[in-house]
C-alpha positions as CSV (number, residue, x, y, z in Angstrom):
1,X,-26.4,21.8,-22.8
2,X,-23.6,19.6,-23.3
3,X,-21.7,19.2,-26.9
4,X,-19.0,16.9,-25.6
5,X,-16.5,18.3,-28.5
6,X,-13.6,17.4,-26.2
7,X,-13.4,13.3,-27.1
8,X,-15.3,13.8,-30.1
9,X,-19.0,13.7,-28.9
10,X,-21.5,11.5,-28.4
11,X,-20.2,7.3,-28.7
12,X,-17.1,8.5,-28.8
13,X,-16.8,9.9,-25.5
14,X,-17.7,6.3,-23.8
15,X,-14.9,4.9,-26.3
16,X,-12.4,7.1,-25.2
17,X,-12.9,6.1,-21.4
18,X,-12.9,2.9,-21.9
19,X,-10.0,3.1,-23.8
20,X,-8.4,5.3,-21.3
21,X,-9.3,2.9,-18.4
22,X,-8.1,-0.2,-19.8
23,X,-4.7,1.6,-20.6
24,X,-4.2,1.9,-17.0
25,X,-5.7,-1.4,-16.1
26,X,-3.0,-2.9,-18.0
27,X,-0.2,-0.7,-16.9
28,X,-1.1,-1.8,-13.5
29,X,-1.2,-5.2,-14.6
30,X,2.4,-5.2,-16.2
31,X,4.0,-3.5,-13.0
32,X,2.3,-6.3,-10.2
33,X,3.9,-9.1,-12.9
34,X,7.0,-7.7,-13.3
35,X,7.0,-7.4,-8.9
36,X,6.2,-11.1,-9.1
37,X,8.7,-12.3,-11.5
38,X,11.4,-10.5,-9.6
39,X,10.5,-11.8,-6.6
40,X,10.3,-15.5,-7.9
41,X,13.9,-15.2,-9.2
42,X,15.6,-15.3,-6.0
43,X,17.8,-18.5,-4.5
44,X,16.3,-19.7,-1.2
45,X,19.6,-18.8,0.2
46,X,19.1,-15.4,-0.9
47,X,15.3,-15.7,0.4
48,X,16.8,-16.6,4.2
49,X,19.2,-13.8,3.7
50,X,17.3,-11.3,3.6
51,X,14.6,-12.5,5.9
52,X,17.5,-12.3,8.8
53,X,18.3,-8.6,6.9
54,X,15.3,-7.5,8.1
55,X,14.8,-8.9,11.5
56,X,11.9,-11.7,10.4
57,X,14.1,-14.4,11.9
58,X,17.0,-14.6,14.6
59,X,20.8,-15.6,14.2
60,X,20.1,-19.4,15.9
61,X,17.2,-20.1,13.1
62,X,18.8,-18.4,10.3
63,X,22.1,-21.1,10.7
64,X,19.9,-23.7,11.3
65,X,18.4,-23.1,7.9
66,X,20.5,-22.3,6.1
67,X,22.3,-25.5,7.1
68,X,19.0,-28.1,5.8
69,X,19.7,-25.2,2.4
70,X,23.7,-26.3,2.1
């Protein structure tokens, strides 16, 4: 059968998945806050700019904009 000698047997087998699962549940956790924080530091300025960077918005709404941000 089975000895389970590799985490240590018995118990101690569930522990050491559970350990190993929240270890990456809260590695995942730290990386989607640390995508949010940088996210939320940006000026609204800097928000518009880069939204016409990428194409989201034209040249005519992007001054217009960026004229109510000024």
């Amino acid at each position: 059968m089975h000895d389970f000698h590799f985490f240590g047997g018995g118990w101690m087998m569930f522990f050491w998945w559970f350990l190993i699962i929240a270890l990456i549940v809260i590695i995942v956790k730290a990386f989607f806050s640390s995508t949010k924080q940088n996210s939320n530091n940006e000026s609204p300025l800097e928000i518009l700019k880069r939204r016409y960077a990428n194409g989201e918005i034209d040249k005519e709404e992007f001054e217009e904009r960026k004229k109510e941000l000024l």
